[in-house]
KOLRO-459591 format. One record per residue (C-alpha): x, y, z; residue number from 1; residue in three letters. Coordinates in nm, 3 decimals, padded with zeros to 5 digits. Example, Ala and Ser with C-alpha at 12.3 -4.5 7.8 and 13.67 -1.06 7.14 Angstrom:
! residues 2
<site px="01.230" py="-00.450" pz="00.780" num="1" residu="ala"/>
<site px="01.367" py="-00.106" pz="00.714" num="2" residu="ser"/>
! end
This chain:
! residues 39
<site px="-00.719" py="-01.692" pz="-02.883" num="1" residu="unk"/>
<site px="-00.429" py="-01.622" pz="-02.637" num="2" residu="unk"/>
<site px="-00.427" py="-02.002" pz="-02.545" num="3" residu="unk"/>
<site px="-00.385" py="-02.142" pz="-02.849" num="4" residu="unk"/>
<site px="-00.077" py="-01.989" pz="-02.978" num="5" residu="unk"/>
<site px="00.082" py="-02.115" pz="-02.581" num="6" residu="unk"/>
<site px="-00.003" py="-02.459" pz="-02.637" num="7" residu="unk"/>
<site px="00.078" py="-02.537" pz="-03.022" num="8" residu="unk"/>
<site px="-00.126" py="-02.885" pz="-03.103" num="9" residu="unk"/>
<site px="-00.091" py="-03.115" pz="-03.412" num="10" residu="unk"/>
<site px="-00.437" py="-02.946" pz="-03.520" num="11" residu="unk"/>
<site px="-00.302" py="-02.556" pz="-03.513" num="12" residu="unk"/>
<site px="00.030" py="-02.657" pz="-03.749" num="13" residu="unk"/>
<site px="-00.223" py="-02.569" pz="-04.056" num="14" residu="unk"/>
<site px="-00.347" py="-02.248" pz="-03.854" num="15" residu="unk"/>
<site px="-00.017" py="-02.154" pz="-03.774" num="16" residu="unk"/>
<site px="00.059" py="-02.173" pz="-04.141" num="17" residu="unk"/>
<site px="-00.288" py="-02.019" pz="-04.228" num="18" residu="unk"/>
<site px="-00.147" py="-01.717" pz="-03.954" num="19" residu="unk"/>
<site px="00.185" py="-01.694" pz="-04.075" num="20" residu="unk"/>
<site px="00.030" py="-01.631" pz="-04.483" num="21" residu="unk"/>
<site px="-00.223" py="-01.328" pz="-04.330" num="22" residu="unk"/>
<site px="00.073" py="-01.191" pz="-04.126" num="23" residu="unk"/>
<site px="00.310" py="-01.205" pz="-04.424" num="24" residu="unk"/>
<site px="00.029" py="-01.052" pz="-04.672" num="25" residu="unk"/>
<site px="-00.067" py="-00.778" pz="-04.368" num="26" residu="unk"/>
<site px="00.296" py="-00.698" pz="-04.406" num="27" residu="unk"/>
<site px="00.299" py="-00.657" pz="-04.795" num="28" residu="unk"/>
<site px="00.025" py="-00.478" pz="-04.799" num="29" residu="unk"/>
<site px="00.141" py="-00.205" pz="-04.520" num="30" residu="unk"/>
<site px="00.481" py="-00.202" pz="-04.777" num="31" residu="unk"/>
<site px="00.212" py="-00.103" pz="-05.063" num="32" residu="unk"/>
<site px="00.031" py="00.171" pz="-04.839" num="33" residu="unk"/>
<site px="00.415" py="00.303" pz="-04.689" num="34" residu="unk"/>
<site px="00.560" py="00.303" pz="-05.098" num="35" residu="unk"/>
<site px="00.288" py="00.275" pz="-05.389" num="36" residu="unk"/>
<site px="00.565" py="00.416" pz="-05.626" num="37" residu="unk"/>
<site px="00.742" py="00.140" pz="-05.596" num="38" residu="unk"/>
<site px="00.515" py="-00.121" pz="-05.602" num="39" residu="unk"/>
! end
Protein backbone atom coordinates (compact mmCIF):
# COMPACT_ATOMS: atom_id res chain seq x y z
CA UNK A 1 0.00 0.00 0.00
CA UNK A 2 3.02 2.12 1.17
CA UNK A 3 4.44 1.93 -2.46
CA UNK A 4 1.87 3.17 -4.24
CA UNK A 5 1.23 6.47 -2.76
CA UNK A 6 5.62 6.94 -3.38
CA UNK A 7 5.35 6.31 -6.90
CA UNK A 8 2.01 8.14 -8.16
CA UNK A 9 1.20 6.42 -11.81
CA UNK A 10 -1.31 7.62 -14.49
CA UNK A 11 -3.50 4.56 -13.14
CA UNK A 12 -3.64 5.80 -9.21
CA UNK A 13 -4.87 9.64 -10.37
CA UNK A 14 -8.59 8.03 -10.04
CA UNK A 15 -7.47 6.25 -6.64
CA UNK A 16 -5.96 9.20 -5.44
CA UNK A 17 -9.23 10.93 -6.10
CA UNK A 18 -11.20 7.80 -4.86
CA UNK A 19 -8.66 8.40 -1.43
CA UNK A 20 -8.97 11.91 -1.20
CA UNK A 21 -13.35 11.52 -1.21
CA UNK A 22 -13.01 8.64 1.87
CA UNK A 23 -10.47 10.92 3.64
CA UNK A 24 -12.67 14.01 3.22
CA UNK A 25 -16.00 11.96 4.25
CA UNK A 26 -13.75 10.18 7.33
CA UNK A 27 -13.26 13.78 8.25
CA UNK A 28 -17.02 14.84 8.13
CA UNK A 29 -18.05 12.20 9.75
CA UNK A 30 -15.48 12.53 12.90
CA UNK A 31 -17.03 16.51 12.74
CA UNK A 32 -20.61 14.67 13.20
CA UNK A 33 -19.35 12.29 16.12
CA UNK A 34 -17.09 15.58 17.83
CA UNK A 35 -20.62 18.07 17.34
CA UNK A 36 -24.07 16.24 16.53
CA UNK A 37 -25.79 19.53 17.73
CA UNK A 38 -24.64 21.19 15.13
CA UNK A 39 -24.93 19.04 12.43
Amino acid sequence: MSEIKKKPSAKSGKAKKQAMKADRQAKEIKKETRKPDEA
